[in-house]
C-alpha positions as CSV (number, residue, x, y, z in Angstrom):
1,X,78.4,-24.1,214.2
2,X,79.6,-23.2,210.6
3,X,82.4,-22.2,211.7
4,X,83.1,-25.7,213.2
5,X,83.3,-27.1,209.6
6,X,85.7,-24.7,207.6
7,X,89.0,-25.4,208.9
8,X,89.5,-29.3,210.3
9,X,93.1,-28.8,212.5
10,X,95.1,-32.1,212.4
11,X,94.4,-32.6,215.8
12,X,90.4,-33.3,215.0
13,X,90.7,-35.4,212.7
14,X,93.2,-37.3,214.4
15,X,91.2,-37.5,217.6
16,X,88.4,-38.8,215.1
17,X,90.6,-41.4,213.8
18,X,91.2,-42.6,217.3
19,X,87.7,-42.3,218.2
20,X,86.7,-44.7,215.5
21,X,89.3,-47.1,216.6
22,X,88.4,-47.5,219.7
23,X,84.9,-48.0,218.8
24,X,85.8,-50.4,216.5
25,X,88.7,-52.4,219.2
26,X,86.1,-52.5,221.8
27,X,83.0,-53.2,219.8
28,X,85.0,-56.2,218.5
29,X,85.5,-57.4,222.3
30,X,82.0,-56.8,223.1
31,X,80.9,-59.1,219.8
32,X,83.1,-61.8,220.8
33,X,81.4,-61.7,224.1
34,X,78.2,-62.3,222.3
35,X,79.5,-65.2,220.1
36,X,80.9,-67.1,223.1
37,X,77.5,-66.6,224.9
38,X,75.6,-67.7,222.0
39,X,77.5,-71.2,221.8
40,X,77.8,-71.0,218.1
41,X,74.4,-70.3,217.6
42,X,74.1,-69.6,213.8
43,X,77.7,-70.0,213.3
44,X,79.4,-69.1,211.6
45,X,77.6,-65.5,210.1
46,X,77.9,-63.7,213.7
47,X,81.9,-64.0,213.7
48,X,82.0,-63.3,210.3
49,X,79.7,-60.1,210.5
50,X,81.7,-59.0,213.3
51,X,85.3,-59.4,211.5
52,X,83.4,-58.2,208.4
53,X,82.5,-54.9,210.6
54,X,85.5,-54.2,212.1
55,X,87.5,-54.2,209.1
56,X,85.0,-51.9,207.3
57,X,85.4,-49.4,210.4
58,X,89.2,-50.2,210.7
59,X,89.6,-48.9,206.9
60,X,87.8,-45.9,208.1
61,X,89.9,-45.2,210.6
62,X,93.0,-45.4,208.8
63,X,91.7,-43.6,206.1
64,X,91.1,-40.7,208.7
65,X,95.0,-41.1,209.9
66,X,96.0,-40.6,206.4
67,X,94.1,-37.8,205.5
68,X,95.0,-36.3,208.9
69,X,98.8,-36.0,207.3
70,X,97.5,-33.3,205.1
71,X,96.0,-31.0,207.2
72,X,97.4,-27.9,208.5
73,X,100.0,-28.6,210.8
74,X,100.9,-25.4,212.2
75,X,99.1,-24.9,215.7
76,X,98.7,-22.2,217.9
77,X,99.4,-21.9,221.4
78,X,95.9,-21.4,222.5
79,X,95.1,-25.0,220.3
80,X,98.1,-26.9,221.7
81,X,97.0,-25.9,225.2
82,X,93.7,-26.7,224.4
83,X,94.3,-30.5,223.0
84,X,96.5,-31.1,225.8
85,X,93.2,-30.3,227.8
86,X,91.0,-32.5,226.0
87,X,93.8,-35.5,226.2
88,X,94.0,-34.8,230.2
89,X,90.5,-34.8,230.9
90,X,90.1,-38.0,228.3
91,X,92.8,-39.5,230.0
92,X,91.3,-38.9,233.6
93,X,87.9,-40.1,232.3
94,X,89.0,-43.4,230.6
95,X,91.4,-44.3,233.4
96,X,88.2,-44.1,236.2
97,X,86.4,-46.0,233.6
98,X,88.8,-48.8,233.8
99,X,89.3,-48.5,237.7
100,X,85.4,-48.7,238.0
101,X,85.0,-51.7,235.9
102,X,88.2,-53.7,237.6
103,X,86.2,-52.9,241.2
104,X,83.1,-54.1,239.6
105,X,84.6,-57.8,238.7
106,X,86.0,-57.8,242.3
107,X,82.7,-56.9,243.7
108,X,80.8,-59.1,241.7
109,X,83.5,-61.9,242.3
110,X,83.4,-61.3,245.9
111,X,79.4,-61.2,246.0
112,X,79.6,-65.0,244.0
113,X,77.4,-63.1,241.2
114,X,80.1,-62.7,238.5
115,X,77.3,-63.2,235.7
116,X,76.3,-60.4,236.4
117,X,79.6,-58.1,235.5
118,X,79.1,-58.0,231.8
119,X,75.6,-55.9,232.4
120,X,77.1,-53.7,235.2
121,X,80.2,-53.3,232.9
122,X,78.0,-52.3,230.1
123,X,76.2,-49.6,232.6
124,X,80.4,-48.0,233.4
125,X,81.0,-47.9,229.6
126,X,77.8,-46.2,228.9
127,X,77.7,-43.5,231.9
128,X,81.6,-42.9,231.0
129,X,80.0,-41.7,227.4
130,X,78.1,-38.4,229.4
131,X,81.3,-36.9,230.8
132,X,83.0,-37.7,227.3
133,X,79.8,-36.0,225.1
134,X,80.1,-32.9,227.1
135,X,83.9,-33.1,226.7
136,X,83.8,-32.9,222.6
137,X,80.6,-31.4,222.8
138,X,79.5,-34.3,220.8
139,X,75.2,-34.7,222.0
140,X,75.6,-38.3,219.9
141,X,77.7,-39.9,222.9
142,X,74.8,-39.0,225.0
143,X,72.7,-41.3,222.7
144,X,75.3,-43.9,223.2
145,X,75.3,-43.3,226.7
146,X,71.6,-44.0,227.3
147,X,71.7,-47.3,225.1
148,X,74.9,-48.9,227.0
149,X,72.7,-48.5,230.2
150,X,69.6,-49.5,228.8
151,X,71.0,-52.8,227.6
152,X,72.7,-53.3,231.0
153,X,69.8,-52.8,233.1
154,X,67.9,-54.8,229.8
155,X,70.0,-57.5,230.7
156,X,70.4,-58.2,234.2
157,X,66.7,-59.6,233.5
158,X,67.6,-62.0,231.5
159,X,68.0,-65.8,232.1
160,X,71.7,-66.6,232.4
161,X,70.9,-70.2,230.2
162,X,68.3,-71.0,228.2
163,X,68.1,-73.7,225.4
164,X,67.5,-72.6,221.6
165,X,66.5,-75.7,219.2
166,X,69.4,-77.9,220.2
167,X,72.0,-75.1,221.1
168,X,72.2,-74.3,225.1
169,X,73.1,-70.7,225.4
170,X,73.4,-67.8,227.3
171,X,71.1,-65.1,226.8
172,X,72.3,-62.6,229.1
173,X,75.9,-62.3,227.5
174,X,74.4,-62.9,224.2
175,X,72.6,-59.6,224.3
176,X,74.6,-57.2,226.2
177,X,77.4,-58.8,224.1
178,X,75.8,-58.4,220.2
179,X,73.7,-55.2,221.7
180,X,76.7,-53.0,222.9
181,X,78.8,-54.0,220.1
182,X,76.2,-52.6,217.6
183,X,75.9,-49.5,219.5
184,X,79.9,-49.1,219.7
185,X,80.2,-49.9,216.0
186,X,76.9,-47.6,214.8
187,X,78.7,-44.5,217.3
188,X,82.1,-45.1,215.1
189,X,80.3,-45.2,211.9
190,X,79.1,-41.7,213.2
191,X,82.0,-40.2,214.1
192,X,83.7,-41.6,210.5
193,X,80.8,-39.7,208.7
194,X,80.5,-37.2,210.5
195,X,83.9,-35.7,210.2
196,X,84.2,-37.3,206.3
197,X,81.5,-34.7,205.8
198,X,83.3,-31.9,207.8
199,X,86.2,-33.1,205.8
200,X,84.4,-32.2,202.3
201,X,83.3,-28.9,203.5
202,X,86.6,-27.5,204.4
């Protein structure tokens, strides 16, 4: 596992960089889904946590696509072949992702139950994570993984309105929403420490 940490290629640490970023992009779009389903319930600290978060993790992410620029650049056939691997099978795994969740809205649509596609698109993102952690060997994703799911099937419980002091809301979006942007933005904040401490020891 050592071995792992003495030489970072450019290629990891761009594919971290990335990594945060898309935690950060979609953890953003999750939080947003909580704020409009808590109708501005204790506006306005959850908006400005979740701009407040995001920029944090988009500084780290940038700050990985900088120091990316001075890492080795020379690759070796065997590594080019082997990123082009890795961006094939992401590729593949992010594009059934997306086909999975556009069938669930038409499902759900179709069904007259479209309250319900924010939990079963939580339960998509979260199994997509189990093909992905076994992908960059990364067992943290399967963590991630597990949570998504949990909060989906969590959710679909769940009232779809309820009233809070004087503030009519709804708790089903609210949760999945805040909940599965925290576990996007605490995976992100992994990957950003994680490889800031492979960083230091290369």
């Amino acid at each position: 596992m050592m071995s792992e940490f003495v030489k970072l290629s450019k290629s990891t640490v761009l594919g971290a960089a990335n990594g945060v970023m898309f935690m950060t992009f979609f953890g953003a779009l999750w939080s947003s889904i909580g704020i409009v389903g808590s109708n501005r319930l204790g506006a306005p600290w959850p908006l400005v946590l979740s701009v407040l978060i995001t920029l944090i993790l988009l500084s780290g992410a940038i700050s990985l696509f900088v120091k990316s620029r001075s890492r080795n650049q020379s690759v070796t056939p065997k590594e080019k072949e082997e990123t082009k691997r890795l961006n094939q099978k992401f590729g593949l795994i992010f594009g059934l992702e997306g086909v999975a969740i556009f069938l669930a809205s038409v499902i759900c649509n179709a069904l007259d139950h479209f309250e319900v596609f924010f939990p079963v698109m939580a339960m998509i993102v979260g199994i997509h994570f189990f093909p992905l952690a076994t992908l960059f060997r990364e067992k943290f994703y399967y963590g991630t993984g597990i949570v998504m799911c949990m909060l989906g099937i969590i959710s679909l419980f769940l009232p779809i309105n309820a009233t809070f002091g004087d503030v009519s809301l709804i708790p089903m979006s609210t949760f999945i929403g805040f909940g599965s942007a925290v576990t996007l933005w605490v995976t992100g904040l992994r990957i950003w420490v994680t490889i800031l401490k492979q960083l230091k020891q290369s």
